[in-house]
C-alpha positions in Angstrom: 0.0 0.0 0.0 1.3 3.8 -0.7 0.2 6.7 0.4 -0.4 10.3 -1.6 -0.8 13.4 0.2 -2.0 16.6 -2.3 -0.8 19.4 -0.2 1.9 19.5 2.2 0.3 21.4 5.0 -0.2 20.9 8.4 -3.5 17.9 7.5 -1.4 16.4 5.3 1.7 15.8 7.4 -0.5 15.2 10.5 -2.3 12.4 8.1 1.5 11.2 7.4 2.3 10.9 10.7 -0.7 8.7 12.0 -0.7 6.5 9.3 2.9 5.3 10.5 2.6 5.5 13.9 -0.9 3.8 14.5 -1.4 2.2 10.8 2.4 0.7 10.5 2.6 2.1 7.2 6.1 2.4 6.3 7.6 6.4 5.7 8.9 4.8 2.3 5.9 4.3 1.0 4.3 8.2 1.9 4.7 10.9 -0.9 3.9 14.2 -0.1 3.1 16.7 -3.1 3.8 20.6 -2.6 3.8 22.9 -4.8 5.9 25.9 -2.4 9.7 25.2 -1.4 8.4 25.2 2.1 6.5 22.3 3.7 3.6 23.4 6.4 1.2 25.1 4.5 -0.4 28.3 6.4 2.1 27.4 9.3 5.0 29.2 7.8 8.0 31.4 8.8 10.4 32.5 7.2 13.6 34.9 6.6 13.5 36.7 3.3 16.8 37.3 1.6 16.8 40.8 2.6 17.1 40.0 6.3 13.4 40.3 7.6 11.4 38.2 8.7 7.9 37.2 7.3 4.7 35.1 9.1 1.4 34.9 7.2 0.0 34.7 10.8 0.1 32.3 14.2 -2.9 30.0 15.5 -3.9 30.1 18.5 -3.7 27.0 20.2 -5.3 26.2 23.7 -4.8 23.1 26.1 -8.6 22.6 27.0 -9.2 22.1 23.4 -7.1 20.6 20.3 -7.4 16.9 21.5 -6.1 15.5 18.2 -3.5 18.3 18.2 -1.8 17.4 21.0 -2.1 13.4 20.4 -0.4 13.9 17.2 2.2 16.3 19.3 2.9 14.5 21.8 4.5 11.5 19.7 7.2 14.0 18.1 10.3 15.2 19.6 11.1 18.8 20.4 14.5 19.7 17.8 15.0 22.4 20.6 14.9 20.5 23.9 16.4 16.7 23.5 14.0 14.3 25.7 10.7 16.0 25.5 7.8 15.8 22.7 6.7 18.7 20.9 3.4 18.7 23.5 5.9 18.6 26.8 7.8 21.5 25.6 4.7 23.9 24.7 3.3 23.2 28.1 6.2 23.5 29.8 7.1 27.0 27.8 3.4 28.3 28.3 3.8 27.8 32.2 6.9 29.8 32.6 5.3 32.2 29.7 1.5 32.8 31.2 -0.7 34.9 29.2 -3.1 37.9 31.0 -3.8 41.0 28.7 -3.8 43.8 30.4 -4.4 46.1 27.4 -7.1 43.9 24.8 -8.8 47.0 23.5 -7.3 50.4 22.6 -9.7 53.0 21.8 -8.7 56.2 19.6 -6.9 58.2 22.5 -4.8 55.6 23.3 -7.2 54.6 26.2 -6.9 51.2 27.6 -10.5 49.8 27.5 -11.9 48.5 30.8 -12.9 44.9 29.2 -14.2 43.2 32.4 -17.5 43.8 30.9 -18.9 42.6 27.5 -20.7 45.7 27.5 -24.1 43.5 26.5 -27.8 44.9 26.6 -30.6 42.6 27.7 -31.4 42.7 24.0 -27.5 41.7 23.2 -27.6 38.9 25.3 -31.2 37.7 24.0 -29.7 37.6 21.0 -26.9 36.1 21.4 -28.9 32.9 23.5 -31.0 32.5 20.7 -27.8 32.1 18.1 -26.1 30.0 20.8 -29.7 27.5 20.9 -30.5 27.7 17.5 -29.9 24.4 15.6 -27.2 24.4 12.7 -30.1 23.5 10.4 -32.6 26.7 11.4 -29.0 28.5 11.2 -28.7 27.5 7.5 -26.8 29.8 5.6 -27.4 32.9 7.0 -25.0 35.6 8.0 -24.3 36.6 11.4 -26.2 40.0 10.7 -28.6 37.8 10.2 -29.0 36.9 13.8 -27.5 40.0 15.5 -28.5 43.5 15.7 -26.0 46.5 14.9 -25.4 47.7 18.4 -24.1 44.5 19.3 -21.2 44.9 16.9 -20.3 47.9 19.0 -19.7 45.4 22.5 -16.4 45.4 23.7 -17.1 40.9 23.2 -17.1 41.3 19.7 -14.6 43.8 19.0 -12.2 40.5 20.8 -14.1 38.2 19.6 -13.6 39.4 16.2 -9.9 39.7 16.5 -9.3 37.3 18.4 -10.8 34.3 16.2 -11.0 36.8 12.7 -14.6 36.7 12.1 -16.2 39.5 10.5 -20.3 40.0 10.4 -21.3 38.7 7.1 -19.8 35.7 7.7 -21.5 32.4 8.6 -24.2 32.5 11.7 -23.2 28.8 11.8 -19.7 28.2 12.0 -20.0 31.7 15.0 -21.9 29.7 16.7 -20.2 26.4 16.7 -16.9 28.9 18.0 -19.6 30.2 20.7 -19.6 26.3 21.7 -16.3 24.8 20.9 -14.6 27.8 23.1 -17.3 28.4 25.4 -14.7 28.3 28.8 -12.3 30.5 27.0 -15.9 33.4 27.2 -15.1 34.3 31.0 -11.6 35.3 30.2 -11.8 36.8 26.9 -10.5 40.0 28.0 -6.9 38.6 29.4 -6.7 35.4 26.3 -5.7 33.9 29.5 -6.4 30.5 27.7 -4.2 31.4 24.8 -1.1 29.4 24.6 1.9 30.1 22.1 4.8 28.1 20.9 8.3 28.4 21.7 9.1 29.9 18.3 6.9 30.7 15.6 4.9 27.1 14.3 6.8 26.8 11.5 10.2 26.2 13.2 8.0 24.8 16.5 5.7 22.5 15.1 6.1 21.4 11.7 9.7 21.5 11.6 9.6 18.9 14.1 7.3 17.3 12.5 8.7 16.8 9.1 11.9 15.9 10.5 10.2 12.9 12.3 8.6 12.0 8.9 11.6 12.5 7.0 13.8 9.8 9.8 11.2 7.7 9.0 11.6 8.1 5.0 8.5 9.5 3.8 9.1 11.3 0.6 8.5 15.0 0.0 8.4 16.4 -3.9 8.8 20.1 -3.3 7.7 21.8 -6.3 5.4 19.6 -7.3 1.5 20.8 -8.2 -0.6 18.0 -8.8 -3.1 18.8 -11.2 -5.4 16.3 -11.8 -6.9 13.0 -10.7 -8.4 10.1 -12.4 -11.2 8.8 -11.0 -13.7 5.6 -12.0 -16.1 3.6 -10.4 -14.8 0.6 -8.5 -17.9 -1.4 -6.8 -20.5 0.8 -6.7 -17.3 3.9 -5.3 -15.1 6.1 -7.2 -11.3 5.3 -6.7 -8.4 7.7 -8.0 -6.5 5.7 -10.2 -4.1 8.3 -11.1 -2.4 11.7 -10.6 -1.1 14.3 -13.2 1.6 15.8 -11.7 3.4 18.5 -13.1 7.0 20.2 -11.9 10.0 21.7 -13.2 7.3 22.6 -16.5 6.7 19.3 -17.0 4.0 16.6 -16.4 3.8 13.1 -15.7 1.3 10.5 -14.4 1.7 8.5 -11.2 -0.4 5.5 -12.1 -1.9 4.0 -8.4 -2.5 0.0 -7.4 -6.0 -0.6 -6.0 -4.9 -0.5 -2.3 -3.5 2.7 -2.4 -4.5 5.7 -0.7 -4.9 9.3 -1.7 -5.7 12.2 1.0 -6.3 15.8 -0.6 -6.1 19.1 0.9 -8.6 20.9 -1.0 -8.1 24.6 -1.1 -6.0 26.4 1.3 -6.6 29.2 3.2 -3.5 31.1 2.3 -3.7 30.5 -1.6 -2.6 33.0 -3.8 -1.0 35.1 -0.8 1.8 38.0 -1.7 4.2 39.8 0.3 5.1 43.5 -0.6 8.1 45.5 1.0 9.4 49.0 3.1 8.2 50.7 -0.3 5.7 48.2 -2.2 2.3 46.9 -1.0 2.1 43.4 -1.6 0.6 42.3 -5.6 -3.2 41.6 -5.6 -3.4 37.9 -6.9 -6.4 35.7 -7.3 -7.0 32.1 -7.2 -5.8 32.6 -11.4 -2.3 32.9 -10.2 -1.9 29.9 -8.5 -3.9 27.4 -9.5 -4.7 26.7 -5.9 -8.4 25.8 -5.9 -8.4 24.7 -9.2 -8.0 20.5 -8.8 -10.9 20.9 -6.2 -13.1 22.6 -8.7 -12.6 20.2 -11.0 -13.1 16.9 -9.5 -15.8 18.2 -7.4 -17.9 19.7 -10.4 -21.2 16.5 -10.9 -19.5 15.2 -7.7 -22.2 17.0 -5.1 -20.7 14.3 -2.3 -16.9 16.4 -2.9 -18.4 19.1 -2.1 -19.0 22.9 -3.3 -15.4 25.0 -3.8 -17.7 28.3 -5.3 -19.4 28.8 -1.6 -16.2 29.8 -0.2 -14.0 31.4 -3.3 -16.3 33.7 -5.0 -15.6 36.8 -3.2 -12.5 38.0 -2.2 -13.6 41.5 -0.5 -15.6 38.9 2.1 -12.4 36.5 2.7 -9.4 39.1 2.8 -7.4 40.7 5.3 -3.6 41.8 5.1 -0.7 41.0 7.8 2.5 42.5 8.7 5.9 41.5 10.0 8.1 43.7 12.0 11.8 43.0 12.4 13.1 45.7 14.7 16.7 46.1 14.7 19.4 47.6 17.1 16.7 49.9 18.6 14.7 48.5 21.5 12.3 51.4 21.4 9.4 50.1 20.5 9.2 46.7 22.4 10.6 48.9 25.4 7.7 51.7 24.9 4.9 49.0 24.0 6.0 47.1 26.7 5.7 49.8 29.5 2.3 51.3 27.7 0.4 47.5 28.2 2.3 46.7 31.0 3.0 43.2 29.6 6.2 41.3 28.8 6.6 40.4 25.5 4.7 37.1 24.9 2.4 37.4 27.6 -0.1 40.2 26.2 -2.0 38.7 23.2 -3.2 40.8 20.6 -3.3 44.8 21.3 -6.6 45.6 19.0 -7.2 49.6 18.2 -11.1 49.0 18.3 -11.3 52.5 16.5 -8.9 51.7 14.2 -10.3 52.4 9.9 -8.1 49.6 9.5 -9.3 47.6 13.0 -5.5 47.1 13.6 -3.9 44.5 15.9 -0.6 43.7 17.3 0.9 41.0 19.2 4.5 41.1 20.5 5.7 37.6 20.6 8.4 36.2 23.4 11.6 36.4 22.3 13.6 35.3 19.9 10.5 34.5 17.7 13.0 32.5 15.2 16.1 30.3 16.2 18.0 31.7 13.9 17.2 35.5 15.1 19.8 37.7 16.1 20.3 39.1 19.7 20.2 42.9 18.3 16.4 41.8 16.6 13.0 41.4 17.7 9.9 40.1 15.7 6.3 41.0 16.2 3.2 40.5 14.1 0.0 42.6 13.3 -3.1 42.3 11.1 -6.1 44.4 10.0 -9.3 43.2 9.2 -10.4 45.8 7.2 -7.4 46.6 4.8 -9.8 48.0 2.2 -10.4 51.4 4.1 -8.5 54.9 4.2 -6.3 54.6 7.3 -6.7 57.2 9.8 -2.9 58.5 10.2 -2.1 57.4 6.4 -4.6 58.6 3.4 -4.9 55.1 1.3 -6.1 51.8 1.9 -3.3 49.1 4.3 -4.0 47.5 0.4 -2.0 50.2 -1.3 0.6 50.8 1.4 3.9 49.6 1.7 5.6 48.5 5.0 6.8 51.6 5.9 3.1 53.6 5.8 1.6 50.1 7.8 4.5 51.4 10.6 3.7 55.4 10.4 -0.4 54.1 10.9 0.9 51.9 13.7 3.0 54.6 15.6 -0.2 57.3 14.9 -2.3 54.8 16.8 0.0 54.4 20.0 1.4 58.3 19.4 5.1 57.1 19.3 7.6 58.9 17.3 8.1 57.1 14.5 11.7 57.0 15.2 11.5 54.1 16.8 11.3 52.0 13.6 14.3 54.2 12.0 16.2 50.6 11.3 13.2 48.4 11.2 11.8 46.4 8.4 7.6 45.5 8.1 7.0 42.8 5.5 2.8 43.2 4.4 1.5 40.2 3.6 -2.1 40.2 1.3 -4.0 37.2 1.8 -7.5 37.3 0.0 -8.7 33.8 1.1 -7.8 33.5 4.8 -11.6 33.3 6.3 -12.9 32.1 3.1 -13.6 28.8 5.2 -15.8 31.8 7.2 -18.0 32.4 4.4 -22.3 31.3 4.2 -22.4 28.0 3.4 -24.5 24.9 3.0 -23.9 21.5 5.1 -23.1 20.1 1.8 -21.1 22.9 0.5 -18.5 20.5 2.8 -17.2 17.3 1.9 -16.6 14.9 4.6 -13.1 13.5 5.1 -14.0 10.6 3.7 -17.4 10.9 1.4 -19.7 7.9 1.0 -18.7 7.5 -2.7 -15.3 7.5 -2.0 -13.3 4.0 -2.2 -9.5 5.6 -1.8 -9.8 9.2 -1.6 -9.6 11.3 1.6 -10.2 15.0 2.3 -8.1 17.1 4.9 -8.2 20.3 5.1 -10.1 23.3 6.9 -12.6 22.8 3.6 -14.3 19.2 5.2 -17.4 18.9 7.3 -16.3 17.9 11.1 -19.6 18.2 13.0 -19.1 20.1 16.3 -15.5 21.4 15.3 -14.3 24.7 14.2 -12.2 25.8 11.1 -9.7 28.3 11.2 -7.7 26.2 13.4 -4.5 23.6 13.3 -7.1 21.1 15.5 -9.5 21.0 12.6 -6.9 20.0 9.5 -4.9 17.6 12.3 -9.3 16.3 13.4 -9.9 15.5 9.5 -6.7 13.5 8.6 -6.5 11.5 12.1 -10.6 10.8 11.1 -9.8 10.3 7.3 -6.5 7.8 8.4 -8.3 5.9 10.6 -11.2 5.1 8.1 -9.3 4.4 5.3 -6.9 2.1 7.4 -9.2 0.4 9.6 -7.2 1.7 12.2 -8.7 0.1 15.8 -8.0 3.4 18.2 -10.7 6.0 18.5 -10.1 9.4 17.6 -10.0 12.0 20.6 -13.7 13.0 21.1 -14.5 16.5 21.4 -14.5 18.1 25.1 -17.7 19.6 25.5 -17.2 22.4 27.7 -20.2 23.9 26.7 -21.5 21.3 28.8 -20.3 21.6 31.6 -22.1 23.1 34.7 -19.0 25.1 35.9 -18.3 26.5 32.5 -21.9 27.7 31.9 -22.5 29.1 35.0 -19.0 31.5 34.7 -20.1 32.3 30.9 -23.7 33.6 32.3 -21.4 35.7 35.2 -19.5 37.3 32.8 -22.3 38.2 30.3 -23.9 39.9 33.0 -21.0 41.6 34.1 
C-alpha cells in the first residue's frame, strides 16, 4: 500500500504521521506533493533574503481544546529541547510564559479599555442565546447579521471576539456559533486570552519542523515543487477510486499511475492560496485564485460530484475572505518593544493581541516572546500585526493598508500608539495580502462541505479546513490535524478512536461562569 498526500500542509503531514505511527505504514511508501519550497502550509515562517522576517500569521492553540493536536504532538520530539515531545515543551514554555492582557482593546486616545464587561444589553444577550440555541439546520446559511442586531457589533465581546478568532459580520451565523460552543470556557476570560497558549518559536520552526523531521527519519518522501493537477477517477464497486495523478513540476508533467490499495488524502483549497508579500516601499501584488492554481483540482473533480463538495461557496468573493498582515523586524533599537512594553504593562509574549477598536483599518498587534525564530539575532526582535479591514483609508495614512507599503503600515501603527516614528528608523515591516484567509468563514451549506472521507469515495480522503467535522471549528491547526487522524483511521481500519470533542459547553461550571460574565 502507498500513500499520496496533495498538499503539504499541516492535514497532510498530520495524516503522514498517524498513518505510521498507529497504521504501521512504512515512511517509504508516503509521498507528499507541494507545490511551495516550504513544507507546512499556512504554518509558515520565514527569513526573506533581505534579512526580515515574514509570518502569514500564528494559531492560536489552547490546552482545554485541540485533542487530536496534541495526540499527534505528543509523539514528536522537540528539535530544541532533546527528551521531550513537541506537546511537553509547549506546556512546559506556556507555564513559565503565562498569558493575562492587560491592554485587549485600545480605543482612539490611546485609552486602555476597561474589558471586564462585554458591555451586553438585555437585548445583546437575547440575541446572542437565541444564536447560541438555534440548531445548525434553522441556522442554515445565513450571515451573522442575520442573527445580530447593529449595536451588538459595538460590545467590547465582539470587537475580541472578532480579533481574536477573525470573524467578521457577514460571515456564517453557523460556524459563530459552533466557536460560541467549541470555546465556550475561553468566554469568562476573553479580555486577558488567558487561555491562549503560544509556541516556543513561531509554528513553523516549532511544530512542523519537528514534525517533518520525524517523517523525513522515517523516509517518507517529500516532492517540493510539485502541483498535482489532476486526478483520475472511476467507479470501483458501486465507489469512485483515484486511479491516477497528473503531476506537473519543473514545467513538465507526468502521471503517477496507483495499485488498487493505495491511498490518496487531498487538501482541498488552502486558506493562504494566492497570498503576496510586498516591501518598506511596495504593497504586496493583488493575486487571485488565477495565479496559482490553488483551488483549481478541487473545482474540478468536485464539479457532478455534489458528495466532494462545493469550492464556489467559499471562493467567489475575495472583498468577504481578505485581510492583510504584517511583520516587523526591529533592529538595534529596543524602542518600540521597550515603549509598548511599558504602555500594556505586559512582557513580551504574555499580552496577546493589542486591538485599536477604532482603528479604519481595526488594527492588531501581538508582540511575541523572544527570539521569535532560532535563527534570530540578539540585536532583533519580531512581532506580528493584522487588519481586518485593509480595504479602508487609514486614519494617520490617506490610502487603503491594500495600497501601502511596509513603511506607511508602521507610520499608521505609531499614529495609533502616538510614538515617534523613530523608533522603527532601522526596522523592516513585510505586508503580507492574503485574499482567502476566512474564506472557510464564508455562508455555506452542510453540503457545500465534503466529509473526510465521502460515502462515494473508495481511496480518496479530504483534509483540510474545507471538510465537514460536525461540532469542530475551522480556522484552526485542531480542525486539518481532526480530519486527517478521522480520514486515516477510516481508510486504514485503524482500531483506536479518535479523541472526542471536550464539550465544555457542557459543563455546569463553564456555563454558570459564561452567564457571570455576560452579565458583568
Amino acid at each position: 500500500m502507498k500513500a499520496h498526500f496533495i498538499g503539504g500542509g499541516i492535514g497532510s503531514l498530520a495524516g503522514a504521521a498517524f498513518l505510521i505511527r498507529d497504521g504501521g505504514l512504512a515512511g517509504s511508501n508516503i509521498t507528499v506533493y507541494e507545490q511551495l519550497p516550504l513544507l507546512g502550509g499556512s504554518l509558515d515562517g520565514i527569513r526573506l533574503p533581505d534579512g526580515s522576517y515574514s509570518l502569514r500569521g500564528g494559531r492560536m492553540l489552547t490546552t482545554d481544546h485541540f485533542e487530536c493536536t496534541w495526540d499527534l504532538l505528543s509523539s514528536i520530539p522537540s528539535l530544541a529541547h532533546p527528551g521531550l515531545s513537541v506537546r511537553d515543551e509547549t506546556i512546559t514554555f506556556n507555564l513559565e510564559h503565562q498569558a493575562h492582557s492587560r491592554a485587549r482593546l485600545v480605543d482612539r486616545n490611546r485609552f486602555k479599555i476597561d474589558v471586564t464587561s462585554m458591555g451586553f444589553t438585555m437585548h445583546d444577550r437575547v440575541e446572542l442565546l437565541r444564536l447560541i440555541e438555534a440548531s445548525e439546520e434553522e441556522l442554515g446559511d445565513s450571515r451573522i447579521t442575520d442573527w445580530l442586531s447593529p449595536p451588538f457589533f459595538a460590545t467590547n465581546f465582539w470587537y475580541m471576539w472578532q480579533t481574536t478568532f477573525a470573524f467578521q459580520p457577514w460571515h456564517s451565523a453557523v460556524e459563530l456559533r459552533r466557536y460560541l460552543h467549541r470555546f465556550m470556557s475561553e468566554f469568562p476570560r476573553l479580555e486577558t486570552l488567558g487561555g491562549v497558549k503560544r509556541t516556543v518559536y513561531n509554528q513553523y520552526d516549532a511544530i512542523v519542523r519537528p514534525l517533518t523531521n520525524w517523517l523525513g527519519k522515517h523516509g517518507v518522501n517529500f516532492e517540493r515543487g510539485a502541483r498535482v493537477t489532476d486526478m483520475e477517477l472511476a467507479p470501483d464497486d458501486g465507489k469512485l477510486a483515484v486511479r491516477s495523478l497528473t503531476i506537473k513540476s519543473d514545467g513538465t508533467s507526468r502521471t503517477a499511475t496507483l495499485d488498487k490499495d493505495d491511498l490518496v488524502f487531498f487538501q482541498n483549497a488552502s486558506m493562504t492560496d494566492a497570498s503576496s508579500i510586498g516591501s518598506m516601499t511596495m504593497p504586496p501584488p493583488r493575486l487571485t485564485k488565477r495565479n496559482s492554481g490553488g483551488w483549481e483540482l478541487w473545482e474540478k473533480i468536485a464539479s457532478g460530484r455534489p458528495e466532494f463538495g462545493n469550492p464556489a461557496a467559499f471562493n467567489s468573493s475575495i472583498p468577504e475572505s481578505y485581510w492583510a498582515s504584517f511583520t516587523v523586524t526591529c533592529r538595534d533599537d529596543h524602542r518600540f518593544f521597550e515603549q509598548m512594553q511599558a504602555f500594556t504593562g505586559n512582557e513580551a509574549g504574555t499580552g496577546g493581541l493589542v486591538t485599536f477598536k477604532d482603528s479604519s483599518w481595526l488594527m492588531s498587534v501581538v508582540l511575541y516572546h523572544q527570539p521569535h525564530f532560532p535563527d534570530q539575532a540578539a540585536n532583533e526582535q519580531v512581532f506580528w500585526g493584522y487588519a481586518l479591514h485593509p480595504d479602508r483609508v487609514g486614519d494617520f495614512v490617506a490610502k487603503p493598508m491594500s495600497d501601502c507599503g511596509g513603511a506607511e503600515i508602521l507610520r499608521e501603527l505609531c499614529g495609533h500608539l502616538n510614538f515617534d516614528p523613530g523608533v522603527f528608523e532601522t526596522a523592516s515591516c513585510i505586508p503580507c495580502r492574503m485574499p482567502y484567509i476566512t474564506s472557510m468563514f464564508m455562508p455555506r451549506k452542510k453540503s457545500d462541505r465534503p466529509l473526510p472521507v465521502p460515502p462515494n469515495s473508495k481511496n480518496l480522503a479530504f483534509v483540510s479546513q474545507f471538510v465537514e467535522i460536525a461540532d469542530d471549528v475551522v480556522f484552526t491547526v485542531e480542525y486539518s490535524v481532526r480530519a486527517a487522524q478521522m480520514a486515516a483511521y477510516q481508510l486504514l481500519k485503524i482500531d483506536r478512536p479518535v479523541p472526542a470533542i471536550t464539550r465544555h459547553d457542557r459543563s455546569l461550571r463553564v456555563m454558570v461562569d459564561t452567564l457571570g460574565k455576560a452579565f458583568a
